[in-house]
N, C-alpha and C positions, 0 to 999 in steps of 0.2 A: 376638020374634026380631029385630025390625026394631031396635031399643031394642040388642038385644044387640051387632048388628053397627056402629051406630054408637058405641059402647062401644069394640069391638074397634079401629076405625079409628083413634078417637081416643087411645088407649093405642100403638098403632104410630107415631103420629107422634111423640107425645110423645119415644118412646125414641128416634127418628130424630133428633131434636131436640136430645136428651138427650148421643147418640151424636158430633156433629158439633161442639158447643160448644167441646169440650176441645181438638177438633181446631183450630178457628179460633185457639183461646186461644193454643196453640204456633207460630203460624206470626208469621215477624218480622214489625216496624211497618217494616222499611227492607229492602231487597235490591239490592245490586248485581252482575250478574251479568258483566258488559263483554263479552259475546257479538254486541252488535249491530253494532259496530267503525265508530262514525260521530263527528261532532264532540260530541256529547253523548253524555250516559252515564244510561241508563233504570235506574230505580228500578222493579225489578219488583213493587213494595206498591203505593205513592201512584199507578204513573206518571205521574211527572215526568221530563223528561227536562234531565240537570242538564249545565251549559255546563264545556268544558273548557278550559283556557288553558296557553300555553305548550306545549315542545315532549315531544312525546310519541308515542307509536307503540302499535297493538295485535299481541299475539303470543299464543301459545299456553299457555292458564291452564292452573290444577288442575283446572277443567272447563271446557271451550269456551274463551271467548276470555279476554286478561287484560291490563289498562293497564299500559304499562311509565313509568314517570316519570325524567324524565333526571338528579333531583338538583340543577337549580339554577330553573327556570320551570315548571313540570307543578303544575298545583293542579287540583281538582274544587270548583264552588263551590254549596251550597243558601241558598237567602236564609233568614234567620232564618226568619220567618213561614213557611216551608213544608217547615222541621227537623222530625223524627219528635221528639217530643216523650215522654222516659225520664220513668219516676215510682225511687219509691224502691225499687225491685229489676228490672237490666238486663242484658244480656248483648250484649256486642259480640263481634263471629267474623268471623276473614277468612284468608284466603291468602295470605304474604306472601313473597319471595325478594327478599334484601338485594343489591345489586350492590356497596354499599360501605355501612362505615357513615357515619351523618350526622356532620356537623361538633358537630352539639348533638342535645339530642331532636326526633325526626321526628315527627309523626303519620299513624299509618294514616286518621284517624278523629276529629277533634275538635268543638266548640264550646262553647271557654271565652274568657273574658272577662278572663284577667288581667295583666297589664302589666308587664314586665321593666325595673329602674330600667338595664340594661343601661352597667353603668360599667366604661369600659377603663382603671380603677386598680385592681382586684383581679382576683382567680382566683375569684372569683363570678359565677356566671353561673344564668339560671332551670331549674328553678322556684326556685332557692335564695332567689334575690333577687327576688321579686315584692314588688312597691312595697305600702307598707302604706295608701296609696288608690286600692289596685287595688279593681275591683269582686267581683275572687275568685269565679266563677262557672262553671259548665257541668263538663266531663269533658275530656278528653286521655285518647286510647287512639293508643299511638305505640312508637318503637324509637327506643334511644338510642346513644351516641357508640362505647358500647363493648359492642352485642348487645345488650341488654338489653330485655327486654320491657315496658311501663308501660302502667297505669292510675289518673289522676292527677284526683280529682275535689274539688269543692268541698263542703266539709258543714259548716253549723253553722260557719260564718265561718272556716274552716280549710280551705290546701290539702292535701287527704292524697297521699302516693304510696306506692304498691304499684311497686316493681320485681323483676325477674328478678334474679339471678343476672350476671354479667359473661359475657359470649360464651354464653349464652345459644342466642341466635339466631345459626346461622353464617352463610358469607358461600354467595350462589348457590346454595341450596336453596332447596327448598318446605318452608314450615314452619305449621303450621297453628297459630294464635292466638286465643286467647278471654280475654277481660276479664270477670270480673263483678261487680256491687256488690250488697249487700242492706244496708239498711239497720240492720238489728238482727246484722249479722254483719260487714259492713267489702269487703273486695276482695278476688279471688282467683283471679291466674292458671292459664295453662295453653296449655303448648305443647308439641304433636304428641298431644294426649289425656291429659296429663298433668300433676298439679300442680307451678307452674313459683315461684310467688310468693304468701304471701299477706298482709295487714292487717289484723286485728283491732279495730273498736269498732264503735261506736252512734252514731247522727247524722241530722239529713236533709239531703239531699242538693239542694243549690240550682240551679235550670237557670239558665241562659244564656239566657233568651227572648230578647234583643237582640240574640246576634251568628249569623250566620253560622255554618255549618256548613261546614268544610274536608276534604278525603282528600289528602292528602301533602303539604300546605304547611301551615306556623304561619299564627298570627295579627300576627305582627309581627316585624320583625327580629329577631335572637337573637345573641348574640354566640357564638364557638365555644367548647367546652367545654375544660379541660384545658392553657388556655397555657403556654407557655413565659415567653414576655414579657407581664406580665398588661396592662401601659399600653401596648401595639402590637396589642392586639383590636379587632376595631368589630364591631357587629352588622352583620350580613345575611340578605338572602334567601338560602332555600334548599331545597329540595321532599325528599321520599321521592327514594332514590336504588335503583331497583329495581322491583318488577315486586310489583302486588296484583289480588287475584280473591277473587270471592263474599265480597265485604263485606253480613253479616246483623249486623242490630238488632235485639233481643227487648225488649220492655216486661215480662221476667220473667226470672229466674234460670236457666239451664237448668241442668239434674242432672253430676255427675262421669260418670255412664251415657252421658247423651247425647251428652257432648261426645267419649268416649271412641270412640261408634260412629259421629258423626259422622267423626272425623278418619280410620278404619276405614274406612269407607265409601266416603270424596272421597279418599284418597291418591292424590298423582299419579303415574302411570306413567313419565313422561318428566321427564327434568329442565327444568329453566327455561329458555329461550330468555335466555344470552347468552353475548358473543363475548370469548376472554380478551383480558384487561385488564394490559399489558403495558408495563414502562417502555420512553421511546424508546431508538433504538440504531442508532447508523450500521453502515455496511460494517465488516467484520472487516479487522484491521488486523495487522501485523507478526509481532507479539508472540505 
C-alpha cells in the first residue's frame, strides 16, 4: 500500500510537471508593459529596467500605461549583452498608433547591425542601399514612410524584407502588430489579427550579438525616403513618431489562432491619447 501511494504521488507530479512546461514554453523571453511610468522602462521577463532618452511622455495604452515617442529624441536602449536572445523561429507583438508617418523606416523593435552607404546623389536610400561591408546582422521589426508594416532580418548573408501593403497601418489608431520568422518558412505578418504580409524561403537566421537593442529609434542616421531632390538629402536622426505598448518577444512562432485571440482579447476601448495636429494659421482676415 505504502509502494502504491508513493507510486501515486509520483505520477501526480509528473503530470503537474508535465502540465506547466508548455505553459512556461508560451510565455515571451521579452515584455514590455510601460505601466510603471518612471524614467526607465521594466522588462517584465528578465527584469531589467532599461534607460529612456530623449523627450517623451506616458499616456494611456491598449492596456495600462503606454510610451508616447515624440519622432525626433525618444529611443529605449538594451545593451547588447542583456538583448533577449531569438533562435530560428520568433515572434515580435506590440501596440502601436502612428502620430505621423516616419521620414524613412522606424523601428518599433530592432537589433541589427547594418550600415547605410547613405548617399545624397540618388533616390536610394536603406535598406536598399546597405553597404556590401555591412556586417548584415540581427532583425528590424518597424513602420515605414508610407504605413507600412516590416520585418527585415538577416539570413544566410542576405538582408530579407517582408513588408505590408502601403497605408497599411493608419494614422492615430491602435493597431495591433506581430512579425514572425521560422526558418524553414521565411516571415509573416499580421496586423489587427490578420495576415498582413508574407516571405517565403529557408535560411538561418544570424543574430546581432554586438549591437544594442533599440524601440523607436534606428541605429544610425538614415537619410529620408522618397526625395524630390535626391543631392539636397542628408541623413538624420529620427525616433517612432507615436505611441507603443505591450512590446512581447517569443523565442517561438505563435499560431494564426493566437494571434487572432490575442488581438480579440487586448482591443483597446478608447482611442490613443492624441491632440490634432493642425497647420499654423493666423486671425481670420477680410476675405
Amino acid at each position: 500500500m505504502r509502494g502504491h501511494h508513493i507510486l501515486t504521488k509520483v505520477t501526480l507530479i509528473t503530470l503537474f510537471l508535465t502540465s506547466i512546461v508548455p505553459a512556461l514554453d508560451d510565455q515571451p523571453i521579452a515584455w514590455w508593459t510601460f505601466d510603471q511610468a518612471a524614467d526607465r522602462a521594466l522588462d517584465n521577463i528578465s527584469k531589467i529596467n532599461d534607460a529612456i532618452s530623449g523627450n517623451y511622455k506616458y499616456v494611456a495604452g491598449s492596456s495600462g500605461g503606454a510610451l508616447k515617442f515624440d519622432g525626433y529624441t525618444t529611443c529605449l536602449r538594451r545593451k547588447a549583452a542583456e538583448a533577449p536572445q531569438v533562435s530560428q523561429a520568433f515572434t515580435i507583438e506590440a501596440w502601436v498608433a502612428i502620430g505621423a508617418y516616419p521620414w524613412n523606416w522606424s523601428p518599433i523593435v530592432s537589433q541589427e547591425s547594418t550600415v547605410s552607404l547613405n548617399s545624397a546623389q540618388d533616390r536610394i536610400c536603406w535598406p536598399e542601399d546597405i553597404s556590401n561591408e555591412s556586417a548584415t546582422a540581427g532583425y528590424y521589426f518597424g513602420v515605414g514612410p508610407r504605413g507600412e508594416l516590416t520585418l527585415q532580418i538577416a539570413v544566410d548573408g542576405k538582408w530579407r524584407i517582408c513588408k505590408s501593403q502601403d497605408y497599411a497601418i493608419g494614422l492615430q489608431e491602435w493597431v495591433h502588430a506581430v512579425g514572425i520568422f521560422q526558418k524553414d518558412r521565411g516571415i509573416t505578418l499580421y496586423l489587427n489579427g490578420k495576415e498582413a504580409g508574407s516571405l517565403s524561403f529557408k535560411g538561418t537566421f544570424k543574430v546581432a550579438l554586438d549591437t544594442d537593442l533599440l524601440i523607436g529609434m534606428n541605429h544610425e542616421k538614415r537619410e529620408p525616403s522618397h526625395p524630390v531632390r535626391a543631392f539636397a538629402t542628408l541623413p538624420a536622426w529620427y525616433s517612432f513618431d507615436g505611441i507603443i505598448d505591450e512590446i512581447k518577444i517569443y523565442d517561438h512562432a505563435l499560431g494564426s489562432n493566437e494571434i487572432a485571440q490575442a488581438y480579440a482579447e487586448q482591443k483597446p476601448a478608447a482611442a490613443p491619447d492624441f491632440t490634432p495636429r493642425i497647420m499654423p494659421s493666423g486671425p481670420k482676415g477680410p476675405g
